[in-house]
PDB file of N, CA, C and O in Angstrom:
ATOM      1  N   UNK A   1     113.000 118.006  90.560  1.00  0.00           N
ATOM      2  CA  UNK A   1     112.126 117.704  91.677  1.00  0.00           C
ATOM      3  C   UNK A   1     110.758 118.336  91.479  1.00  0.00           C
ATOM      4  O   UNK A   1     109.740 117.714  91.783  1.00  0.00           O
ATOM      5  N   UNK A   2     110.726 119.320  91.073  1.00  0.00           N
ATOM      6  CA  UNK A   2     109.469 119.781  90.549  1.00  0.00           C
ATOM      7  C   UNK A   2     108.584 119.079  89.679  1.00  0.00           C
ATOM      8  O   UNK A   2     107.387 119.088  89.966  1.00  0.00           O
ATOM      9  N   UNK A   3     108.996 118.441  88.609  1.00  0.00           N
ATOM     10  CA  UNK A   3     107.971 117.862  87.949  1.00  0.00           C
ATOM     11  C   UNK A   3     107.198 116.386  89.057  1.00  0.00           C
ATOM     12  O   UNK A   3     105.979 116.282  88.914  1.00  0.00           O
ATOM     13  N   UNK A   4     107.637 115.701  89.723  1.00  0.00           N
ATOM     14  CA  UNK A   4     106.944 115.020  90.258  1.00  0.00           C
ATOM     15  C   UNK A   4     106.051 115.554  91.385  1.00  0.00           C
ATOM     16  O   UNK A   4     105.219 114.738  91.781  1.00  0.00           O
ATOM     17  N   UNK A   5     106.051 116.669  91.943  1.00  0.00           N
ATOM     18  CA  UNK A   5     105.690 117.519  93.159  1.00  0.00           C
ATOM     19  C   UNK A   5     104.043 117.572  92.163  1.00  0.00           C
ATOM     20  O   UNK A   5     102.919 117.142  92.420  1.00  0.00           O
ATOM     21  N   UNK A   6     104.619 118.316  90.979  1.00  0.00           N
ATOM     22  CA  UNK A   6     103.163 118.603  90.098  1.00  0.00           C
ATOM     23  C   UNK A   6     102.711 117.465  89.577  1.00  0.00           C
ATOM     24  O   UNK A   6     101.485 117.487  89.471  1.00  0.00           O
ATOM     25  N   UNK A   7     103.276 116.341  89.157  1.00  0.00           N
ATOM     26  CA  UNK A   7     102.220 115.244  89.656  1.00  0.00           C
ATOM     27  C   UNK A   7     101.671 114.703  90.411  1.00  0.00           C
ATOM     28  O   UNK A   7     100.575 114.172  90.232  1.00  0.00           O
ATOM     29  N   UNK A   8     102.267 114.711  91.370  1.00  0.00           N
ATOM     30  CA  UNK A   8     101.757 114.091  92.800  1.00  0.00           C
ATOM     31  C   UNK A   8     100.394 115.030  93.003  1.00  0.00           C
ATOM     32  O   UNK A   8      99.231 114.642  93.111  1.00  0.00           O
ATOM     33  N   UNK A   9     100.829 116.172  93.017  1.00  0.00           N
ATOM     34  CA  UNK A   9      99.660 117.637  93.124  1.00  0.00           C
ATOM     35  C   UNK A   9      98.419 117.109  92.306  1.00  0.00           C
ATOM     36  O   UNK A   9      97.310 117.029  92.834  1.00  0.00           O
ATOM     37  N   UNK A  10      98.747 116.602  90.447  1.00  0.00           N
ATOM     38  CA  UNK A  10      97.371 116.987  89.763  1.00  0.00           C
ATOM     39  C   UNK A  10      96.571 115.690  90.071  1.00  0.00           C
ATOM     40  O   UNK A  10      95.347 115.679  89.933  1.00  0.00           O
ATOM     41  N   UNK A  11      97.251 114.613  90.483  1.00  0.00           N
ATOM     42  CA  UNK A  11      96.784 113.135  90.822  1.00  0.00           C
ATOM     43  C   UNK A  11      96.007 113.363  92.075  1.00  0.00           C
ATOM     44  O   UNK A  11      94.785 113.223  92.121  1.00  0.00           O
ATOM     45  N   UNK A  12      96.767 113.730  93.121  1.00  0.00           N
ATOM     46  CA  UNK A  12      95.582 114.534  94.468  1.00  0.00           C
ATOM     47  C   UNK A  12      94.696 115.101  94.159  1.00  0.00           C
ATOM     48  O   UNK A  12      93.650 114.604  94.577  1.00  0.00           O
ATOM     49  N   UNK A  13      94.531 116.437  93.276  1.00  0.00           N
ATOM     50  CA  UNK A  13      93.522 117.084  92.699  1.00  0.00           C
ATOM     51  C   UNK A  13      92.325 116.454  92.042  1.00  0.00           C
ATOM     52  O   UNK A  13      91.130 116.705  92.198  1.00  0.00           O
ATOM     53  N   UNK A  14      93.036 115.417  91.130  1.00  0.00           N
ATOM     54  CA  UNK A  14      91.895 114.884  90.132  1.00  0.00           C
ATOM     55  C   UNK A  14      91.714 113.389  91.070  1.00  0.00           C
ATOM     56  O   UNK A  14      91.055 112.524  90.494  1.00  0.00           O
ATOM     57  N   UNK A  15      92.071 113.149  91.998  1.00  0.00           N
ATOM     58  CA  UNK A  15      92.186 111.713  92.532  1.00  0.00           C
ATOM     59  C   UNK A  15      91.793 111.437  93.688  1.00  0.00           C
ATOM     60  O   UNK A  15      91.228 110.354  93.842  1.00  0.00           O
ATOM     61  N   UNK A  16      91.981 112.362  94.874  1.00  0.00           N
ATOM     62  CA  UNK A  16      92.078 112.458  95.952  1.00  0.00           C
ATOM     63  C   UNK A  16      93.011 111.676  96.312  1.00  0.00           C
ATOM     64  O   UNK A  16      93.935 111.502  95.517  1.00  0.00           O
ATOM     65  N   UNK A  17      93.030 110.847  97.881  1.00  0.00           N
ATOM     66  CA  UNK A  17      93.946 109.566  98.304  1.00  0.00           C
ATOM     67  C   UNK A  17      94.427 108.737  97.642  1.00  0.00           C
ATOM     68  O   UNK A  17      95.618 108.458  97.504  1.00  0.00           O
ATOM     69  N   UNK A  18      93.073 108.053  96.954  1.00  0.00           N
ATOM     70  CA  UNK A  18      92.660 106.854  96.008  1.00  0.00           C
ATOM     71  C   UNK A  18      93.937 107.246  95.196  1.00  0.00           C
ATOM     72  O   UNK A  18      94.992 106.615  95.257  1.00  0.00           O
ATOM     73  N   UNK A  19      93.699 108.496  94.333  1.00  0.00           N
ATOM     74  CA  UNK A  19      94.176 108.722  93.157  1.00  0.00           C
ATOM     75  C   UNK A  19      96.193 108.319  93.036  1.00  0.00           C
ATOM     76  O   UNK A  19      96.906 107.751  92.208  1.00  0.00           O
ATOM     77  N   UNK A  20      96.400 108.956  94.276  1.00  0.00           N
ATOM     78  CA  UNK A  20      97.567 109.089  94.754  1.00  0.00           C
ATOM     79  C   UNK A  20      98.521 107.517  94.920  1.00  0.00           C
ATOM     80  O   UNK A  20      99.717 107.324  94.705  1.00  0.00           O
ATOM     81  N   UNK A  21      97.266 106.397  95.462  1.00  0.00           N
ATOM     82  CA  UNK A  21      97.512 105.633  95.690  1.00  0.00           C
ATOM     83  C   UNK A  21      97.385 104.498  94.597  1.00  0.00           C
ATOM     84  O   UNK A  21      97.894 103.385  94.725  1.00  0.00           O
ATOM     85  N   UNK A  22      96.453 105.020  93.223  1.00  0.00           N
ATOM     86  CA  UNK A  22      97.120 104.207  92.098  1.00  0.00           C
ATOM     87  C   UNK A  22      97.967 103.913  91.491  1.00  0.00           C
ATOM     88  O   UNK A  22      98.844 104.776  91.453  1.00  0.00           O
ATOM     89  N   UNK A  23      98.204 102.843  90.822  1.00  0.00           N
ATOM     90  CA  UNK A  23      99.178 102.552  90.512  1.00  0.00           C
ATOM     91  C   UNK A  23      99.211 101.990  88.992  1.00  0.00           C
ATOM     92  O   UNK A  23      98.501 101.009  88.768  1.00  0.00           O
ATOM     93  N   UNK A  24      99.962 102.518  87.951  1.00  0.00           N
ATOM     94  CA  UNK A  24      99.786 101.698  86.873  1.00  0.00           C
ATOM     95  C   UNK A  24     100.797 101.058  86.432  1.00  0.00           C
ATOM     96  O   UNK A  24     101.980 101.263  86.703  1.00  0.00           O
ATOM     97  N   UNK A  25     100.213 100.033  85.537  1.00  0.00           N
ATOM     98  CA  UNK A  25     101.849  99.225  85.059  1.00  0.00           C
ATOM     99  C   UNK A  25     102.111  99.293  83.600  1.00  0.00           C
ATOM    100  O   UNK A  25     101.117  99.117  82.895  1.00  0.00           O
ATOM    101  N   UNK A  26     102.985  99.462  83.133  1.00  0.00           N
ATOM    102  CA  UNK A  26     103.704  99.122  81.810  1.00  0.00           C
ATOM    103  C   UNK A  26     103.419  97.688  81.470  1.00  0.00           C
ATOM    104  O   UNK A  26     103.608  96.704  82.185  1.00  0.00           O
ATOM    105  N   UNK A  27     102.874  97.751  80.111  1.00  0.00           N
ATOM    106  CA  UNK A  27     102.404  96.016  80.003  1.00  0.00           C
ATOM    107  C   UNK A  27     103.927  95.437  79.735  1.00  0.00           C
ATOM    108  O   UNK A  27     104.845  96.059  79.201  1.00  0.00           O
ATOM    109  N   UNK A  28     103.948  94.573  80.059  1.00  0.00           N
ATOM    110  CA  UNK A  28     104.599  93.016  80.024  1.00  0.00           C
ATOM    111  C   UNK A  28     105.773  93.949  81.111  1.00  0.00           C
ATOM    112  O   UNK A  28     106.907  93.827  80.647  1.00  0.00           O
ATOM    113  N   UNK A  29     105.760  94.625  82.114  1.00  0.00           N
ATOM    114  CA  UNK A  29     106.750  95.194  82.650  1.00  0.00           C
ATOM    115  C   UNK A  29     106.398  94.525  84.332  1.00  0.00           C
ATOM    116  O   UNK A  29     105.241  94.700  84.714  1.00  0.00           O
ATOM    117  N   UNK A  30     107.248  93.874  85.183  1.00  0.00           N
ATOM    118  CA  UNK A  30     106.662  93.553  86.405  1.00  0.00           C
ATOM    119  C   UNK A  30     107.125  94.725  87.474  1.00  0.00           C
ATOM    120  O   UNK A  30     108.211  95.297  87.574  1.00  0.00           O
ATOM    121  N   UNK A  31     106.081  94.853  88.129  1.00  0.00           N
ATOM    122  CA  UNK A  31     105.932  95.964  89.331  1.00  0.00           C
ATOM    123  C   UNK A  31     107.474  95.695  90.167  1.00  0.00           C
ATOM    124  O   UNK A  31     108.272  94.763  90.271  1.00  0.00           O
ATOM    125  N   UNK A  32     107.352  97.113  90.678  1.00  0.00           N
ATOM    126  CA  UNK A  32     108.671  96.867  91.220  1.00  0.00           C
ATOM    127  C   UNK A  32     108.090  96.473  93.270  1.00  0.00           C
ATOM    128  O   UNK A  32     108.701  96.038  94.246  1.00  0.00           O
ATOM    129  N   UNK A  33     106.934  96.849  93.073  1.00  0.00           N
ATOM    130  CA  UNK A  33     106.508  96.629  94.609  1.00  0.00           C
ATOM    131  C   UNK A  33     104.939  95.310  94.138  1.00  0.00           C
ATOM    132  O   UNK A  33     104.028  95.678  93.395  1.00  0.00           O
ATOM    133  N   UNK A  34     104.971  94.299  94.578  1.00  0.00           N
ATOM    134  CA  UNK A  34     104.196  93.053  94.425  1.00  0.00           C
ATOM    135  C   UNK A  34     102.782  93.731  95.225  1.00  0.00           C
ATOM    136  O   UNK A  34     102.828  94.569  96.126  1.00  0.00           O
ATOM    137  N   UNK A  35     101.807  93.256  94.759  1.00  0.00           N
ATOM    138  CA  UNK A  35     100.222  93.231  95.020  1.00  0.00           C
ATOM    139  C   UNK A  35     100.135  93.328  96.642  1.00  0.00           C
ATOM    140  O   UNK A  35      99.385  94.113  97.222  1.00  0.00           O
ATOM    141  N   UNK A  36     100.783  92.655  97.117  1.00  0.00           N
ATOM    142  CA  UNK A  36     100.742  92.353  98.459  1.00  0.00           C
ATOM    143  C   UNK A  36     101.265  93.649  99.512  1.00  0.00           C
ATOM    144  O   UNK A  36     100.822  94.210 100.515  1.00  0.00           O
ATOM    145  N   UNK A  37     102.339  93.738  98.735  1.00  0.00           N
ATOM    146  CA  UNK A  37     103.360  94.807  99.539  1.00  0.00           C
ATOM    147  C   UNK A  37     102.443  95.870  99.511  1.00  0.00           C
ATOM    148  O   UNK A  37     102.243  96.507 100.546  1.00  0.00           O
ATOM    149  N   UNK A  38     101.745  96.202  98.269  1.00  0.00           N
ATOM    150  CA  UNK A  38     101.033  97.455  98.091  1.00  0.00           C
ATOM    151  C   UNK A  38      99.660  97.417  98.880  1.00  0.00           C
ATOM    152  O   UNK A  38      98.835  98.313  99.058  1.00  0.00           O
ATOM    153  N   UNK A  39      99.675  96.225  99.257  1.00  0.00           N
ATOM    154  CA  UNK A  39      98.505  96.467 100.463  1.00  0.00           C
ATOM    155  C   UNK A  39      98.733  96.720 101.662  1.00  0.00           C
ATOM    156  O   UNK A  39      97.979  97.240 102.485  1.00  0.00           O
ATOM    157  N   UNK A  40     100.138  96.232 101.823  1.00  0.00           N
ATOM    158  CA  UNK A  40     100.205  96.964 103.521  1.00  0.00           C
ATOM    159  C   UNK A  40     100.359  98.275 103.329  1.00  0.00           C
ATOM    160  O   UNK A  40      99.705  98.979 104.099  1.00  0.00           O
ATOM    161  N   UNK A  41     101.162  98.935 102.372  1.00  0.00           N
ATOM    162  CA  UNK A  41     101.593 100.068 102.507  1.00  0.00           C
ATOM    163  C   UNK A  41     100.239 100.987 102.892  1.00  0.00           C
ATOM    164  O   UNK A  41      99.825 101.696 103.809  1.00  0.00           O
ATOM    165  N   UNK A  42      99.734 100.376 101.256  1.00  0.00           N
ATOM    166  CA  UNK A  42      98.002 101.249 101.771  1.00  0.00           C
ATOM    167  C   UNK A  42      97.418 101.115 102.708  1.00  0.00           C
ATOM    168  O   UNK A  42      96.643 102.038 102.956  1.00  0.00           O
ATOM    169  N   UNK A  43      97.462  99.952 103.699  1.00  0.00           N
ATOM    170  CA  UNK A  43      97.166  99.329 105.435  1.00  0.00           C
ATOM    171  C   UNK A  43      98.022 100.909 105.851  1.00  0.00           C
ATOM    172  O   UNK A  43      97.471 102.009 105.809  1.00  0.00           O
ATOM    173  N   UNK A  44      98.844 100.769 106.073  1.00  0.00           N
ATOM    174  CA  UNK A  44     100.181 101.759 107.163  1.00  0.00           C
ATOM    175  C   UNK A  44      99.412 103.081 106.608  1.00  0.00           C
ATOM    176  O   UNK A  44      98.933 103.770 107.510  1.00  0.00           O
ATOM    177  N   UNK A  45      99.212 103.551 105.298  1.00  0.00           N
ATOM    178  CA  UNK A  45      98.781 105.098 104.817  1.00  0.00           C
ATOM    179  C   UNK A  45      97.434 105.224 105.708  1.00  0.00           C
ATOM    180  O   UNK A  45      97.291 106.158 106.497  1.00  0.00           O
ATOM    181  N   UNK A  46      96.653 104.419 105.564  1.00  0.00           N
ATOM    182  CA  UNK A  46      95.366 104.534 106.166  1.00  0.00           C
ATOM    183  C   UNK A  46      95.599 105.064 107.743  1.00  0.00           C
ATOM    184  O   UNK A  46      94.924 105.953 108.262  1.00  0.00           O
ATOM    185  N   UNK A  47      96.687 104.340 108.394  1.00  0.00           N
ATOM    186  CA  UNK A  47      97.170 104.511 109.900  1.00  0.00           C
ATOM    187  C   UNK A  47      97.056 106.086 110.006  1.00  0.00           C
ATOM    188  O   UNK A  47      97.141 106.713 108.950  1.00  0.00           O
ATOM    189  N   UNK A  48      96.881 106.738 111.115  1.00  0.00           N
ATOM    190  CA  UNK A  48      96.525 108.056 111.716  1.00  0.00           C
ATOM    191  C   UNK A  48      97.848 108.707 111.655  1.00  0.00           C
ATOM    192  O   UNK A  48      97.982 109.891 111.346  1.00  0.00           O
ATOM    193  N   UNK A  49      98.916 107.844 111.982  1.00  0.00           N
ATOM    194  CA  UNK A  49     100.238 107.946 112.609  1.00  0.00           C
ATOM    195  C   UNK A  49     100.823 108.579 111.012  1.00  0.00           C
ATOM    196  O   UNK A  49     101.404 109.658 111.133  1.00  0.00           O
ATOM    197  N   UNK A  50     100.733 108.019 109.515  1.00  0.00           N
ATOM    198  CA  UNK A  50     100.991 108.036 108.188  1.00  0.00           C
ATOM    199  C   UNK A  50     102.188 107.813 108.037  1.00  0.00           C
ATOM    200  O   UNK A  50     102.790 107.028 108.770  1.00  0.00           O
ATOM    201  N   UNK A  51     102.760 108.473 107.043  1.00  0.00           N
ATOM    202  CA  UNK A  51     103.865 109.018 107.067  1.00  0.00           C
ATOM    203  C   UNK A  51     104.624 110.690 107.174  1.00  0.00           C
ATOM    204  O   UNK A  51     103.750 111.556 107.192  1.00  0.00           O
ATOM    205  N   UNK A  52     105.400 110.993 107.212  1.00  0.00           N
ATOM    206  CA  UNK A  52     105.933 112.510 107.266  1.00  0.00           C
ATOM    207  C   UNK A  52     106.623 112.784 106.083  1.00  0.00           C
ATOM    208  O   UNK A  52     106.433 113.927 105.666  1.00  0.00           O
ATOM    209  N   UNK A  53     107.649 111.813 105.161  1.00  0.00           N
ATOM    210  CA  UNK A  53     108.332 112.226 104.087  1.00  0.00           C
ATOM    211  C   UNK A  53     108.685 111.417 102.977  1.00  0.00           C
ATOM    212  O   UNK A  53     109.550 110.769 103.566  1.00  0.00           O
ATOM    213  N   UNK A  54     108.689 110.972 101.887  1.00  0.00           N
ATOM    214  CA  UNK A  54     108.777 109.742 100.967  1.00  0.00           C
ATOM    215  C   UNK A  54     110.156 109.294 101.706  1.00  0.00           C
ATOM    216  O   UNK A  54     109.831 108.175 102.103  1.00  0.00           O
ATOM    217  N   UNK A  55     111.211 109.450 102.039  1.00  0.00           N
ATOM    218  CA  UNK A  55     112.165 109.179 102.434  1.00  0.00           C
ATOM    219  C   UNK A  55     112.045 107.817 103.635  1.00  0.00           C
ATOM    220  O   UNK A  55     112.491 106.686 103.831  1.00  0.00           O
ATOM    221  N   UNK A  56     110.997 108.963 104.311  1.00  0.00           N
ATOM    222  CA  UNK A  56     110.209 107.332 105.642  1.00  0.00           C
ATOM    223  C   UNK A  56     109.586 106.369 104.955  1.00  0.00           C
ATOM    224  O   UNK A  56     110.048 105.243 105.138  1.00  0.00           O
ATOM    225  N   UNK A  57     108.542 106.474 104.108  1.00  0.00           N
ATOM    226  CA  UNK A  57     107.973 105.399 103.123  1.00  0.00           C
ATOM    227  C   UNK A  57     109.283 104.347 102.424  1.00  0.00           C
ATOM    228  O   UNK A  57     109.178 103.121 102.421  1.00  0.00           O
ATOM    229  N   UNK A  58     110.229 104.925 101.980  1.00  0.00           N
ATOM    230  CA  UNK A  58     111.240 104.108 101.599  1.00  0.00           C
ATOM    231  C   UNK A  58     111.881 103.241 102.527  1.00  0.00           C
ATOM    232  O   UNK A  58     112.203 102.080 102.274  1.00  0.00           O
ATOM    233  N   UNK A  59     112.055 103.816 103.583  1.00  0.00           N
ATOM    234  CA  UNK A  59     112.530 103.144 104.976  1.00  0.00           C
ATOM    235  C   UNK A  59     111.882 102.471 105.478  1.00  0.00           C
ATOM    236  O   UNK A  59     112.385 101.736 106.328  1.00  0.00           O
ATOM    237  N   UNK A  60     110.314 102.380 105.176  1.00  0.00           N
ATOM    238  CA  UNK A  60     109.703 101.602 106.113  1.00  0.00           C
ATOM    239  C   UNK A  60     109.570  99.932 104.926  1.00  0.00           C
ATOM    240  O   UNK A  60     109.694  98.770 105.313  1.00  0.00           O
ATOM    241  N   UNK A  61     109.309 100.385 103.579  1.00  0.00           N
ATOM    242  CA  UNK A  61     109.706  99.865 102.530  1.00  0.00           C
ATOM    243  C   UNK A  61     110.947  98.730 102.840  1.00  0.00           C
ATOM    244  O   UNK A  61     110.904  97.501 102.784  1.00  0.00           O
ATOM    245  N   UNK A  62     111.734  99.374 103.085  1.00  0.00           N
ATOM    246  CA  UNK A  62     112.857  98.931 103.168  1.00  0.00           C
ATOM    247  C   UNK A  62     112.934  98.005 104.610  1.00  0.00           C
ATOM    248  O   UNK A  62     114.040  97.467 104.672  1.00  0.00           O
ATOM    249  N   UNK A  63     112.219  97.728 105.581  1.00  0.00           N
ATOM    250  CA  UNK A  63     112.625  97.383 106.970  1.00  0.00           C
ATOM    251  C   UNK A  63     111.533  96.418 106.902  1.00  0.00           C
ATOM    252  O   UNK A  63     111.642  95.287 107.377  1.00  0.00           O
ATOM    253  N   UNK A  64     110.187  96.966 106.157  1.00  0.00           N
ATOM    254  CA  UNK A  64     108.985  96.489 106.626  1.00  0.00           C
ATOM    255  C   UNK A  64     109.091  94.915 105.802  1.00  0.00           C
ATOM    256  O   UNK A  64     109.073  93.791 106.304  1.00  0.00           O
ATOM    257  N   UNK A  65     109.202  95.305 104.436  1.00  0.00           N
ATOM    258  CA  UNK A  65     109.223  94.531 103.103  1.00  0.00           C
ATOM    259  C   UNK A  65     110.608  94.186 102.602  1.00  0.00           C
ATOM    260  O   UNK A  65     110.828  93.385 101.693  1.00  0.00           O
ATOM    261  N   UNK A  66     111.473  94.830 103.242  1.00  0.00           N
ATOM    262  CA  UNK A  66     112.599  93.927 102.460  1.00  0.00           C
ATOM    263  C   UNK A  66     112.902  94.344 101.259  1.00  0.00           C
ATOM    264  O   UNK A  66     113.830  93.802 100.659  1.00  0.00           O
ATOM    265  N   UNK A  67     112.114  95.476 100.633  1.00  0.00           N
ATOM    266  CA  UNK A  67     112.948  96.722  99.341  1.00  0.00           C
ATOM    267  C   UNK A  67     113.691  97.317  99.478  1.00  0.00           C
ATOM    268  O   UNK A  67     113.949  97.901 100.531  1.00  0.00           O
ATOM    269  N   UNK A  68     114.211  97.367  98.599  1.00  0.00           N
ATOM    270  CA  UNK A  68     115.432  98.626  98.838  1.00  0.00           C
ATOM    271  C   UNK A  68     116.175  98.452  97.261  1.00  0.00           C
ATOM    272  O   UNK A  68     117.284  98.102  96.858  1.00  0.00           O
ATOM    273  N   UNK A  69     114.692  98.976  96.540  1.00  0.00           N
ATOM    274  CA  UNK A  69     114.763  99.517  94.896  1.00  0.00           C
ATOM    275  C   UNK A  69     114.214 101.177  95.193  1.00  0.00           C
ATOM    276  O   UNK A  69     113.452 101.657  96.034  1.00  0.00           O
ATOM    277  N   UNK A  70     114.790 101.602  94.373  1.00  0.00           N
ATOM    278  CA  UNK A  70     114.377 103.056  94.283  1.00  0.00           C
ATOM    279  C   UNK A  70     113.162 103.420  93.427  1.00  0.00           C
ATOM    280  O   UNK A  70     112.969 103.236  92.226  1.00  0.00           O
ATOM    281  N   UNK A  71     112.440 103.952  94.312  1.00  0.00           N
ATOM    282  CA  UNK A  71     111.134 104.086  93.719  1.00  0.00           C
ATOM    283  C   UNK A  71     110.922 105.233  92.736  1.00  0.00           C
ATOM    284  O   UNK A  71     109.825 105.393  92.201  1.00  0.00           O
TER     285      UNK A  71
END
């Protein structure tokens, strides 16, 4: 669990929001969350309300969009 904590950390650091909220892909590999989806999410992050724990992001993932791949 630690190693992603310190990424999440150096991506905030060197990234801010933005940074956090990029996303890259593996060529010829298809996203596991579609162009679209990743715009609401970033819609809902922007919201005041946010989120509280990746666990809710998965859930909302999951209710909002109809995922329920493990991110």
């Amino acid at each position: 669990m630690r190693q992603p904590i310190t990424r999440w950390l150096r991506k905030y650091k060197d990234g801010g929001r933005a940074g956090l909220l990029e996303v890259k892909h593996a060529p010829g590999k298809e996203p596991i969350v579609s162009e679209e989806s990743l715009e609401r999410l970033k819609q809902r992050l922007e919201q005041s309300q946010g989120f509280h724990s990746y666990n809710e992001i998965q859930q909302w993932l999951k209710s909002e969009l109809g995922l329920n791949k493990s991110l």
